[in-house]
The first five atom37 places (N, CA, C, CB, O) and aatype in JSON, in Angstrom:
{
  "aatype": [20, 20, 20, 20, 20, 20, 20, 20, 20, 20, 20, 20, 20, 20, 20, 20, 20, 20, 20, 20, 20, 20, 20, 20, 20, 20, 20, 20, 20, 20, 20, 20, 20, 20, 20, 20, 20, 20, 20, 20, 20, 20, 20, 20, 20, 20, 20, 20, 20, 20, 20, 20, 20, 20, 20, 20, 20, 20, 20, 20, 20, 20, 20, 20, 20, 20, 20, 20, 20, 20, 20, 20, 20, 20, 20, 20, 20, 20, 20, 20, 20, 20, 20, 20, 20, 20, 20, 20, 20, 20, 20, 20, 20, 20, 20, 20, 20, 20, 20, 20, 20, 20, 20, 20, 20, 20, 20, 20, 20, 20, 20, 20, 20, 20, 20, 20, 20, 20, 20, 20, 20, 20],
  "atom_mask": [
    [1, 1, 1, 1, 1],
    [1, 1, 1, 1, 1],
    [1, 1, 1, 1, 1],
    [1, 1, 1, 1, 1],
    [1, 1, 1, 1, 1],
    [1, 1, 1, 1, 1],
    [1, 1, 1, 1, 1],
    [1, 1, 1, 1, 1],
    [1, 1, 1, 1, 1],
    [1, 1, 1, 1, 1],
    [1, 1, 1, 1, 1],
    [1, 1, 1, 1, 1],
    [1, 1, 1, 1, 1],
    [1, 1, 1, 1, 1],
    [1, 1, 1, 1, 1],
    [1, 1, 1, 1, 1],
    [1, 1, 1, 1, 1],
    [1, 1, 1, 1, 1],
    [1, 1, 1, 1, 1],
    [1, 1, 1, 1, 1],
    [1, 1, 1, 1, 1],
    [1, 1, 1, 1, 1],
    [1, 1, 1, 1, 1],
    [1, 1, 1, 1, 1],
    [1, 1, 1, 1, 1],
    [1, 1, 1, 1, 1],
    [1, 1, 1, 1, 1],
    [1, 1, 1, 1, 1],
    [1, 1, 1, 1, 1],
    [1, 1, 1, 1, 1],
    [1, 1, 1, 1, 1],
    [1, 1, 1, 1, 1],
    [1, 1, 1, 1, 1],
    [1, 1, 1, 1, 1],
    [1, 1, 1, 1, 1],
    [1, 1, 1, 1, 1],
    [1, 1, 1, 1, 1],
    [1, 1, 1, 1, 1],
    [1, 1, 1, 1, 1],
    [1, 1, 1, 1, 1],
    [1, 1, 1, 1, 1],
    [1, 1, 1, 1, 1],
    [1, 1, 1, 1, 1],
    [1, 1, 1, 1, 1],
    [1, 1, 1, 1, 1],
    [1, 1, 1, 1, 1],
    [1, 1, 1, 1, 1],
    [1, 1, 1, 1, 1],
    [1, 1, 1, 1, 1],
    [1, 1, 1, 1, 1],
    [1, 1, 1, 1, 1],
    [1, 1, 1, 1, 1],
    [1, 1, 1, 1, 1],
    [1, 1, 1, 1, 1],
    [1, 1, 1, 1, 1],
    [1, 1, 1, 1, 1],
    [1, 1, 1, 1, 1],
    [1, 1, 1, 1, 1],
    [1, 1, 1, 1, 1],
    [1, 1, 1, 1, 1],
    [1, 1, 1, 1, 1],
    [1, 1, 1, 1, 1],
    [1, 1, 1, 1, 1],
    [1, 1, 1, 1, 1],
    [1, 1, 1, 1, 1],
    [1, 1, 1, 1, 1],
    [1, 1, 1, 1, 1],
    [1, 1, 1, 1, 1],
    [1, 1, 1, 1, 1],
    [1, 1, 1, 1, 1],
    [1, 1, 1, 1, 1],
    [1, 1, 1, 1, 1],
    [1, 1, 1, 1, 1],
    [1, 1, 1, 1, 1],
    [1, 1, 1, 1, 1],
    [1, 1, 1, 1, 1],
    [1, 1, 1, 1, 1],
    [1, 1, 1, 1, 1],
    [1, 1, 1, 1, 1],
    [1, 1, 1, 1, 1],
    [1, 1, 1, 1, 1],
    [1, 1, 1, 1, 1],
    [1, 1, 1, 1, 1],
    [1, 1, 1, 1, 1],
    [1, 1, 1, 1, 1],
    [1, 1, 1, 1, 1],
    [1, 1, 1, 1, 1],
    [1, 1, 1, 1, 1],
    [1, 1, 1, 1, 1],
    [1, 1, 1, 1, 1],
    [1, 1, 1, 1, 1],
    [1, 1, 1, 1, 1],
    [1, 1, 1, 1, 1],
    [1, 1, 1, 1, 1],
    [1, 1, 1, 1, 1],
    [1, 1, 1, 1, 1],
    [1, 1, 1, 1, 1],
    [1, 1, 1, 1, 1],
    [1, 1, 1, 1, 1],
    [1, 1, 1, 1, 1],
    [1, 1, 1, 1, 1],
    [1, 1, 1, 1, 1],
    [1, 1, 1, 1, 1],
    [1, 1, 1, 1, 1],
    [1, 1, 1, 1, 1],
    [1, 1, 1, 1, 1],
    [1, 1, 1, 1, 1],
    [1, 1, 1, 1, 1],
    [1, 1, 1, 1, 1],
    [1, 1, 1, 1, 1],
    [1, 1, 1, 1, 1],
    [1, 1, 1, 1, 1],
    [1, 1, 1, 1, 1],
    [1, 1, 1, 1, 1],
    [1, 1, 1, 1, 1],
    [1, 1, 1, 1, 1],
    [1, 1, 1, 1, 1],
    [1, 1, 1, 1, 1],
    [1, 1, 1, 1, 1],
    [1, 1, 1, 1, 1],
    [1, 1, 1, 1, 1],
    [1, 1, 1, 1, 1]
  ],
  "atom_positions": [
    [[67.29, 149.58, -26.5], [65.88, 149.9, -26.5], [65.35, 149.83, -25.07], [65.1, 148.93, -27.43], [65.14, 148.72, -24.58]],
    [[65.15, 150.83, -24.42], [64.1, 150.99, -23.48], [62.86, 149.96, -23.16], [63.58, 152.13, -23.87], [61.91, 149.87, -23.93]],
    [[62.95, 149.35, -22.21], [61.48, 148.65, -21.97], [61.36, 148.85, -20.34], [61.4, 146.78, -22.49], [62.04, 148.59, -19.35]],
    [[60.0, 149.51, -20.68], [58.41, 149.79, -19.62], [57.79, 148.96, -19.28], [57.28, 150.47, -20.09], [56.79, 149.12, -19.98]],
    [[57.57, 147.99, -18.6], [56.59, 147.11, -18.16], [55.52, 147.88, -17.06], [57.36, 145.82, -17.51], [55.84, 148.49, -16.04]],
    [[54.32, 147.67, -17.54], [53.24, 148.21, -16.37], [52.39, 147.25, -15.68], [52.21, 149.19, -16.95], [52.12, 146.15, -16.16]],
    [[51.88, 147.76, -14.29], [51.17, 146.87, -13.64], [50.1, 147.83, -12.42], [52.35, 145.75, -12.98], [50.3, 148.94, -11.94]],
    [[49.18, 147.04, -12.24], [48.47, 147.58, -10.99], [47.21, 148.29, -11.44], [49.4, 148.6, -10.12], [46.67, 149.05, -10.63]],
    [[46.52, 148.09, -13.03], [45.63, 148.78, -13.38], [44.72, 147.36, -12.87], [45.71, 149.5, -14.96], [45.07, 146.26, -12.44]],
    [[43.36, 148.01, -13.18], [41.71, 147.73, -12.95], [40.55, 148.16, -12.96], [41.46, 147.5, -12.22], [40.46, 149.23, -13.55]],
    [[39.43, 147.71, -12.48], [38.34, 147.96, -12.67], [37.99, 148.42, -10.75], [37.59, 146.59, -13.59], [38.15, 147.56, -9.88]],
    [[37.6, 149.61, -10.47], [37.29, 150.16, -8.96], [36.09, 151.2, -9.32], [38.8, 151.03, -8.11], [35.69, 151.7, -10.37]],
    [[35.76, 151.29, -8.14], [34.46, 152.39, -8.08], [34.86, 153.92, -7.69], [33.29, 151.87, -6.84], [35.71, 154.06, -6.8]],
    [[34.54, 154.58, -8.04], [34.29, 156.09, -7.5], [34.96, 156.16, -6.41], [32.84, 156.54, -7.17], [34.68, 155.32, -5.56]],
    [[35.96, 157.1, -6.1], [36.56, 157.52, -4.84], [37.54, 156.44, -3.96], [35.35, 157.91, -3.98], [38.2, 156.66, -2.95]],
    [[37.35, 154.8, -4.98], [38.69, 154.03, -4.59], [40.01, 154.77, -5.32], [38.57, 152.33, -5.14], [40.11, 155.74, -6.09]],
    [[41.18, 153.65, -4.58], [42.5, 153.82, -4.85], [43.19, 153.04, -5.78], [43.1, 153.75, -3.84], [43.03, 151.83, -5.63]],
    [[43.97, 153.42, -6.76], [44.68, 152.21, -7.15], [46.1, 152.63, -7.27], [44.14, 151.56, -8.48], [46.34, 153.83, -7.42]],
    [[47.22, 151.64, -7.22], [48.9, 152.2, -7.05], [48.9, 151.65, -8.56], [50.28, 151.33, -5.6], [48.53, 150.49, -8.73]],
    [[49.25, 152.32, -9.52], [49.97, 151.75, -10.95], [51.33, 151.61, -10.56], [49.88, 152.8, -12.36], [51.64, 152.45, -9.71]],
    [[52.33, 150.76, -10.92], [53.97, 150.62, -11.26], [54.55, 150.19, -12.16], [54.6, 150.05, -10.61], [54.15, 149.22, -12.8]],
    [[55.65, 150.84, -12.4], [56.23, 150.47, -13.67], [57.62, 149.88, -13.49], [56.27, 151.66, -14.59], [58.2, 150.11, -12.43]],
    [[58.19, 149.17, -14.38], [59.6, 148.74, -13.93], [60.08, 149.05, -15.14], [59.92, 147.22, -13.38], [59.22, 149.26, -16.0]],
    [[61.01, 149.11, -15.41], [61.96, 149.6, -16.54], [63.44, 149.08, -16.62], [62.06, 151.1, -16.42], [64.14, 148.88, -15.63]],
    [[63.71, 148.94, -17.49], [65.06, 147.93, -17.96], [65.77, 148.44, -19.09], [64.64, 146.38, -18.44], [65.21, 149.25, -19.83]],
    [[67.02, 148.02, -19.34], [67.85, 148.53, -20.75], [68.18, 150.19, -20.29], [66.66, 148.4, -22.51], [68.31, 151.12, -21.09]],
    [[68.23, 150.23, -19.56], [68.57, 151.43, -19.47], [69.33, 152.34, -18.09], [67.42, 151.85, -19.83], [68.57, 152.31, -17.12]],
    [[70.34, 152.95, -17.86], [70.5, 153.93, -16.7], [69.42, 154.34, -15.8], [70.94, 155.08, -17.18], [69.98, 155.2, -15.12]],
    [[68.54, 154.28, -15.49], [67.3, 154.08, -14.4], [67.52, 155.98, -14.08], [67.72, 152.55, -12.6], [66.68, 156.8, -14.44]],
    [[68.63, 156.3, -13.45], [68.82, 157.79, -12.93], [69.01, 158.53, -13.69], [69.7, 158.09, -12.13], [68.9, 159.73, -13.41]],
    [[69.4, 158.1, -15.05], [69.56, 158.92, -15.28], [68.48, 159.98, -16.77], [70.8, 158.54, -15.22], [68.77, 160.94, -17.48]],
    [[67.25, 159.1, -16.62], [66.15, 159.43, -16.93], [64.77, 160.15, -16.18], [66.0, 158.5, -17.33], [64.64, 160.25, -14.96]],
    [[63.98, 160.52, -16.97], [62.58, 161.69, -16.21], [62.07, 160.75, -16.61], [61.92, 163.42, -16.69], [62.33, 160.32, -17.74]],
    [[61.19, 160.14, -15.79], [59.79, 159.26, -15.63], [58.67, 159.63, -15.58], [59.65, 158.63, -14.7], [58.42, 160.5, -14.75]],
    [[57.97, 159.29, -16.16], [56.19, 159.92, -16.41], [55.07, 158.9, -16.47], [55.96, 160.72, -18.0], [55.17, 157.68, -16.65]],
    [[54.07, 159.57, -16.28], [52.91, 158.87, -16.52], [51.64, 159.56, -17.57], [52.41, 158.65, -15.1], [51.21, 160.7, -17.47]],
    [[51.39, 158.96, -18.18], [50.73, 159.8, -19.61], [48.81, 158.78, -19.55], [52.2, 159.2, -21.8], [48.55, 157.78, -18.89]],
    [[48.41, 159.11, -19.94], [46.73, 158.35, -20.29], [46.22, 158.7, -21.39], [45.5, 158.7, -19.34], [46.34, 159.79, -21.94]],
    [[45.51, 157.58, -21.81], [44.62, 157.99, -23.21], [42.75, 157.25, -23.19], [45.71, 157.08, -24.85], [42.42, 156.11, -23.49]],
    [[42.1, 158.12, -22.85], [40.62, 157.75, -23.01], [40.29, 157.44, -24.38], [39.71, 158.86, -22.55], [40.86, 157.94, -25.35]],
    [[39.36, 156.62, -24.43], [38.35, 156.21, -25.56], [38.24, 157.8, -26.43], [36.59, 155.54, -24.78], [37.72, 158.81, -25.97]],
    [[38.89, 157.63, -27.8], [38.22, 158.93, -29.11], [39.2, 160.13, -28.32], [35.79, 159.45, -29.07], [38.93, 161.31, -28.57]],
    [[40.3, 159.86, -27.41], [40.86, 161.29, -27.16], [42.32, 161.55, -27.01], [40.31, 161.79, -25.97], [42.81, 160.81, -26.15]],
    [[43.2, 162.38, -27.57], [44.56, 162.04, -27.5], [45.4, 161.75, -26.21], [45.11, 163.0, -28.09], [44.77, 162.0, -25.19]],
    [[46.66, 161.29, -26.02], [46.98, 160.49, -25.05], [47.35, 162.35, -24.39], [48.31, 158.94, -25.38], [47.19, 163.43, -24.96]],
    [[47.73, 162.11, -23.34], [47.58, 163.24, -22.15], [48.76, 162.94, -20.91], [45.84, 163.13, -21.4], [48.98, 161.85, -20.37]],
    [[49.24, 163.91, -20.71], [50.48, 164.06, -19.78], [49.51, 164.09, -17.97], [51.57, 165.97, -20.34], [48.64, 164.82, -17.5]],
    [[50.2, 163.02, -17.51], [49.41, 162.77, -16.25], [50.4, 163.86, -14.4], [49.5, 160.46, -16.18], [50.21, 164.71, -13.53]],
    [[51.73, 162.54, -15.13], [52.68, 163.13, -13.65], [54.1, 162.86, -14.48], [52.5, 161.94, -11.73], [54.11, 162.08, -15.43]],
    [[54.89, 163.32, -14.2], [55.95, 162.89, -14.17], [56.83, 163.7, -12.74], [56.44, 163.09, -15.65], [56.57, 164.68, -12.03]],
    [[58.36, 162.34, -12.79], [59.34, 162.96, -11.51], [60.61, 163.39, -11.98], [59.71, 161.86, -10.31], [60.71, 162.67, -12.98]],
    [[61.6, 164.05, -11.95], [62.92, 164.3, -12.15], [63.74, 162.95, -11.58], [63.31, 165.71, -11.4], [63.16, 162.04, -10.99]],
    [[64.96, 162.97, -11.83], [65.73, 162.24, -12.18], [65.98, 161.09, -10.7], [66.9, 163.17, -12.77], [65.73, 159.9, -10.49]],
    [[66.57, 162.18, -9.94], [66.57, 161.56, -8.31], [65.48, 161.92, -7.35], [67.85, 162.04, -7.52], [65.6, 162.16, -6.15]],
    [[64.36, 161.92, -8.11], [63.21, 162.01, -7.62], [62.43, 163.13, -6.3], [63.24, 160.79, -7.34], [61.63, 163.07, -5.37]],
    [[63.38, 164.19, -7.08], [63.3, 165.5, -6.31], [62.49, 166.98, -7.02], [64.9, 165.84, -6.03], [62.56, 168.16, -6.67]],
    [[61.99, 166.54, -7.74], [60.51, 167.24, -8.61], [59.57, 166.53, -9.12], [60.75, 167.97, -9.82], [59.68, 165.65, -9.98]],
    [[58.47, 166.98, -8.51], [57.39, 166.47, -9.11], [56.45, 167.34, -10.42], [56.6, 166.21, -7.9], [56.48, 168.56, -10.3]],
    [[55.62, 166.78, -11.64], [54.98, 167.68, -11.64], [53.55, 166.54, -12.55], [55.87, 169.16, -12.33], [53.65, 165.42, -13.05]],
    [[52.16, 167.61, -12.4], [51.55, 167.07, -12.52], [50.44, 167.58, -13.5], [51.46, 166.75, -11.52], [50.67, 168.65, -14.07]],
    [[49.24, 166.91, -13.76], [48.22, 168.04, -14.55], [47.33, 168.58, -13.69], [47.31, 167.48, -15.75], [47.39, 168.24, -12.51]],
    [[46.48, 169.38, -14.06], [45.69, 169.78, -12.61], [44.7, 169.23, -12.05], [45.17, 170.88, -12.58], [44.22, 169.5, -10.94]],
    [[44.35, 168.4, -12.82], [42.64, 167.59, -12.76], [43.31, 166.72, -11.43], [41.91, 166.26, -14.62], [42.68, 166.69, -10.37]],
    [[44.65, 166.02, -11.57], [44.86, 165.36, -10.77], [45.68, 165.59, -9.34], [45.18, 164.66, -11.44], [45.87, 164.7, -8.51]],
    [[46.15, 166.98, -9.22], [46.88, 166.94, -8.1], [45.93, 167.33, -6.72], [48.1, 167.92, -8.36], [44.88, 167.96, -6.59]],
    [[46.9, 166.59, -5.72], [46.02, 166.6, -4.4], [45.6, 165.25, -4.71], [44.73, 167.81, -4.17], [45.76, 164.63, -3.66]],
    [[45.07, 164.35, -5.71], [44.74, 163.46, -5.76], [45.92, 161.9, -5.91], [43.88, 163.87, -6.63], [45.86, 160.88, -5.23]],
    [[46.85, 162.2, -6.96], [47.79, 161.52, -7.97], [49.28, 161.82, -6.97], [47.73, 162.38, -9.84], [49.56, 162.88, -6.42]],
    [[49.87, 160.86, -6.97], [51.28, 160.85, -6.09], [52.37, 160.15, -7.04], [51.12, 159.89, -4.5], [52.36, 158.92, -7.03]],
    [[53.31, 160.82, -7.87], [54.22, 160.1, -8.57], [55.72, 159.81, -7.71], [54.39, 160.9, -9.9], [56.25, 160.75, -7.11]],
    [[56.2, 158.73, -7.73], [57.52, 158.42, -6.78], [58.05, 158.03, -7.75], [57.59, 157.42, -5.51], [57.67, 157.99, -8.92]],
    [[59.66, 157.5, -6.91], [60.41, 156.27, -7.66], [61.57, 155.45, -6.96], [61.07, 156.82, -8.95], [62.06, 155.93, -5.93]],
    [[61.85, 154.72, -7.26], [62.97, 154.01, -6.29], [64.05, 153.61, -7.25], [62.4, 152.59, -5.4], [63.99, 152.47, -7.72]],
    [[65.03, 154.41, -7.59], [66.29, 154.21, -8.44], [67.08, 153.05, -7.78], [67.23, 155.6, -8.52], [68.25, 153.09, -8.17]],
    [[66.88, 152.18, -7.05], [67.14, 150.97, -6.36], [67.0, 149.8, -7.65], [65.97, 150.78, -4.98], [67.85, 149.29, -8.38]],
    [[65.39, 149.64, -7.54], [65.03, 149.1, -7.77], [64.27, 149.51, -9.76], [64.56, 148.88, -6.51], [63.92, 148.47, -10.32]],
    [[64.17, 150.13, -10.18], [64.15, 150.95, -11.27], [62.95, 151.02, -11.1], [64.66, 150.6, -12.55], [62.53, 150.89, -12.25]],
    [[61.95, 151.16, -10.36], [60.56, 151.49, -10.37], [60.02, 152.77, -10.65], [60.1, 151.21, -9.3], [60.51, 153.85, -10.33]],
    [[59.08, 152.58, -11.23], [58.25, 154.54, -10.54], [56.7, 153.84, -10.37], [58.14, 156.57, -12.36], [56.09, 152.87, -10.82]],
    [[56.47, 154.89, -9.49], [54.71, 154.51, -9.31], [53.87, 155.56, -9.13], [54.31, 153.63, -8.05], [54.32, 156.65, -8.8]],
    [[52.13, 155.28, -9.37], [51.7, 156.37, -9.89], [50.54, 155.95, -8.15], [51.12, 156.43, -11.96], [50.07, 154.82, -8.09]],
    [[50.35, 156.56, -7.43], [49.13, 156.59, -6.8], [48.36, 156.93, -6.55], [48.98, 156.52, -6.35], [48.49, 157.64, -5.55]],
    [[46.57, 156.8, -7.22], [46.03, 157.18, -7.66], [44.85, 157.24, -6.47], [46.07, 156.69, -8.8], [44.61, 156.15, -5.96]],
    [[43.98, 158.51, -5.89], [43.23, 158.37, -4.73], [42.25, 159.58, -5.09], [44.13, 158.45, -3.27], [42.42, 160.64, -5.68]],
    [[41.09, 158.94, -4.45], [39.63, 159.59, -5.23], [39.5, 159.5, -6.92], [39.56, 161.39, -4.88], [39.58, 160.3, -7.86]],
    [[39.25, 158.02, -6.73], [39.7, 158.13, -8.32], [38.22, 158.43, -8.5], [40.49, 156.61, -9.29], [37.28, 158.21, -7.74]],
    [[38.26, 159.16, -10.03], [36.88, 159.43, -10.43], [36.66, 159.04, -11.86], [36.53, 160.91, -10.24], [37.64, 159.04, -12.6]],
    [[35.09, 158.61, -12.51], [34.64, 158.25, -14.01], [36.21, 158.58, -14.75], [33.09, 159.45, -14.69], [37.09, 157.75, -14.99]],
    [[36.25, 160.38, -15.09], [37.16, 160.73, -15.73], [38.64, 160.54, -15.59], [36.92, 161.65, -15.78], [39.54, 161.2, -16.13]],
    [[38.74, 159.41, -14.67], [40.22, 158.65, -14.77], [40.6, 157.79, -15.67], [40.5, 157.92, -13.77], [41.71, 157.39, -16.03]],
    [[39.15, 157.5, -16.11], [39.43, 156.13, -17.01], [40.04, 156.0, -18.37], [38.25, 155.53, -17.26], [39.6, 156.59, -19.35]],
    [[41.22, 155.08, -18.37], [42.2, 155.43, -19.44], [42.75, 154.17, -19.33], [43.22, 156.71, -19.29], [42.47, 153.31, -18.49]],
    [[43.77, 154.09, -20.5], [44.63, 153.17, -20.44], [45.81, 154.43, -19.69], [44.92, 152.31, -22.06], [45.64, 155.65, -19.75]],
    [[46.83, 153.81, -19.1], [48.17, 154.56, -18.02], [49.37, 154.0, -19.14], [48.41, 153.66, -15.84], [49.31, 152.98, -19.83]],
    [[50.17, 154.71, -19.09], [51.25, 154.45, -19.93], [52.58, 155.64, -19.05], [50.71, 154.85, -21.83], [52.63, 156.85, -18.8]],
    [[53.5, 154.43, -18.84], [54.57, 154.73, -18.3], [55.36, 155.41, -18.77], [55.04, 153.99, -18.02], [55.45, 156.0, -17.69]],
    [[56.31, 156.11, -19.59], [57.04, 156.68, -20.37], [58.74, 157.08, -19.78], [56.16, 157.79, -20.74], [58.88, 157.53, -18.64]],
    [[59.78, 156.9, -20.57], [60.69, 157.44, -20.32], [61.63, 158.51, -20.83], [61.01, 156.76, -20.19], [62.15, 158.24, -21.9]],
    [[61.98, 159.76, -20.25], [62.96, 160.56, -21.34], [64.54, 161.18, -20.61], [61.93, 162.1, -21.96], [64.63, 161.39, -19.4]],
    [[65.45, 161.36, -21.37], [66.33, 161.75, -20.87], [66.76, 163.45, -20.24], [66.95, 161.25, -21.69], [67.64, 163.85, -19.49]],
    [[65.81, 164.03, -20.88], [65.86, 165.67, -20.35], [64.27, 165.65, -19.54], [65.99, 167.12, -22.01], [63.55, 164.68, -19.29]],
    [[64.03, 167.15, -19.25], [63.13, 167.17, -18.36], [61.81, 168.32, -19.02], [63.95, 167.6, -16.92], [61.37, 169.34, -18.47]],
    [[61.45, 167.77, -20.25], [60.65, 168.75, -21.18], [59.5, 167.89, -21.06], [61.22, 169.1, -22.84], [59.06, 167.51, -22.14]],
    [[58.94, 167.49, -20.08], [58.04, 166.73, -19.68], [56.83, 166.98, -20.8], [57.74, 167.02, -18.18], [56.29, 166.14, -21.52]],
    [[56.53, 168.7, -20.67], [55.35, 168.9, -21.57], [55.18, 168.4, -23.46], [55.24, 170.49, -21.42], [54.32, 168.47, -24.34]],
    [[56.72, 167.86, -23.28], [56.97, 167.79, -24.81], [56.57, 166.33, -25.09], [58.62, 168.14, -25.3], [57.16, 165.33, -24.68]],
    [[55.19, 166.39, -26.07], [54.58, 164.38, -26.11], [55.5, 163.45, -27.18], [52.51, 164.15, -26.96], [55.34, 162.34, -27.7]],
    [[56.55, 164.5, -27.22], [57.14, 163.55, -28.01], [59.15, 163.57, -27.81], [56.48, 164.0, -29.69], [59.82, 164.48, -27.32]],
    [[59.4, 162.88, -28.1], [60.66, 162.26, -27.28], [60.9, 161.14, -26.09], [61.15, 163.28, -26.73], [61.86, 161.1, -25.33]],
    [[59.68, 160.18, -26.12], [59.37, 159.63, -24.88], [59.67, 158.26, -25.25], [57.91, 159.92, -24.32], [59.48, 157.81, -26.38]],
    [[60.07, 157.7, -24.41], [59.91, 155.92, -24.42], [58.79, 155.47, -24.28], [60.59, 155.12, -23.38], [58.07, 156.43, -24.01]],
    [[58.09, 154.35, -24.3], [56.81, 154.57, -23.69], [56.81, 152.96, -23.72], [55.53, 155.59, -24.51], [57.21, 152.21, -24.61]],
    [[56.08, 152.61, -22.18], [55.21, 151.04, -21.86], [54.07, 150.61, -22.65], [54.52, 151.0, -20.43], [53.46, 151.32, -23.46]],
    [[53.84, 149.48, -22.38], [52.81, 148.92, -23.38], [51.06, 149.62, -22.9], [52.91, 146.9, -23.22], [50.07, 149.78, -23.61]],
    [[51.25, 149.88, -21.58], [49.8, 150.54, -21.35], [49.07, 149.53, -20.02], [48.73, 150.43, -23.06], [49.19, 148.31, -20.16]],
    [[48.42, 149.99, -18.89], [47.51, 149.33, -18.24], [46.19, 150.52, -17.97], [48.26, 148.67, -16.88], [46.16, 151.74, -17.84]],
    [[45.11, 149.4, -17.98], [43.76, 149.33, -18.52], [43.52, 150.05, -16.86], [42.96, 147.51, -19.15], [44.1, 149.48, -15.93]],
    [[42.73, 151.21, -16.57], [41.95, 151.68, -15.17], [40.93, 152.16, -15.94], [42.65, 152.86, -14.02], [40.96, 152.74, -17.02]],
    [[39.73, 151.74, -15.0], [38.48, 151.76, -15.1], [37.66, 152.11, -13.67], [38.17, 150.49, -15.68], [37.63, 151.5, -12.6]],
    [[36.95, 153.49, -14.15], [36.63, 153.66, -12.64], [35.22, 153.54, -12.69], [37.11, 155.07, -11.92], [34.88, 154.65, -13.1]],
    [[34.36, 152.97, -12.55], [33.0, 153.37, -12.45], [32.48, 154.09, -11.25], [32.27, 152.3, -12.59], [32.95, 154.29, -10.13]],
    [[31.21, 154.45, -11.92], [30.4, 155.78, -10.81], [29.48, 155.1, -9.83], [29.23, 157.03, -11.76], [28.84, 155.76, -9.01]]
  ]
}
């Protein structure tokens, strides 16, 4: 069984930064697609970023690129999400996710972390 641990969510204002990270365990680290997914209050959860395997594709949704930076360090089994100009409509719980192919758009087949709380006020 796959386990996601998340970290680095909070409460920031308008146009701060925050780095989310995830660590991940039980599993081949490389040889999985890493993502980042969100779910607002009353709205279904939503595909944020995810990276390819050795961390040589990125892809993202549009609200957030130019803004949102997804990495990873197969070292260390991390991925991280960095989040800049954050705005109101960031606010979500972040959920880390893991899959073994690269059908990113597909919401289902995913491992998934327990969730951290970002809150952006205006």
């Amino acid at each position: 069984q796959v386990q996601l641990v998340e970290s680095g969510g909070g409460l920031v204002q308008a146009g701060d930064s925050l780095r989310l990270s995830c660590v991940a365990s039980r599993l081949t680290f490389s040889n999985y697609v890493m993502g980042w997914f969100r779910q607002a209050p009353g709205k279904e959860r939503e595909f944020v970023a995810a990276i390819s395997w050795n961390g040589g594709t990125t892809y993202y949704r549009d609200s957030v690129k130019g803004r949102f930076t997804i990495s990873r360090d197969n070292a260390k089994n991390t991925v991280s999400l960095q989040m800049n100009s954050l705005e109101p409509e960031d606010t979500a719980v972040y959920y880390c996710a893991a899959r073994r192919d690269l059908s990113y758009s597909d919401p289902s087949g995913w491992d998934w972390g327990q969730g951290t709380q970002v809150t952006v006020s205006s």
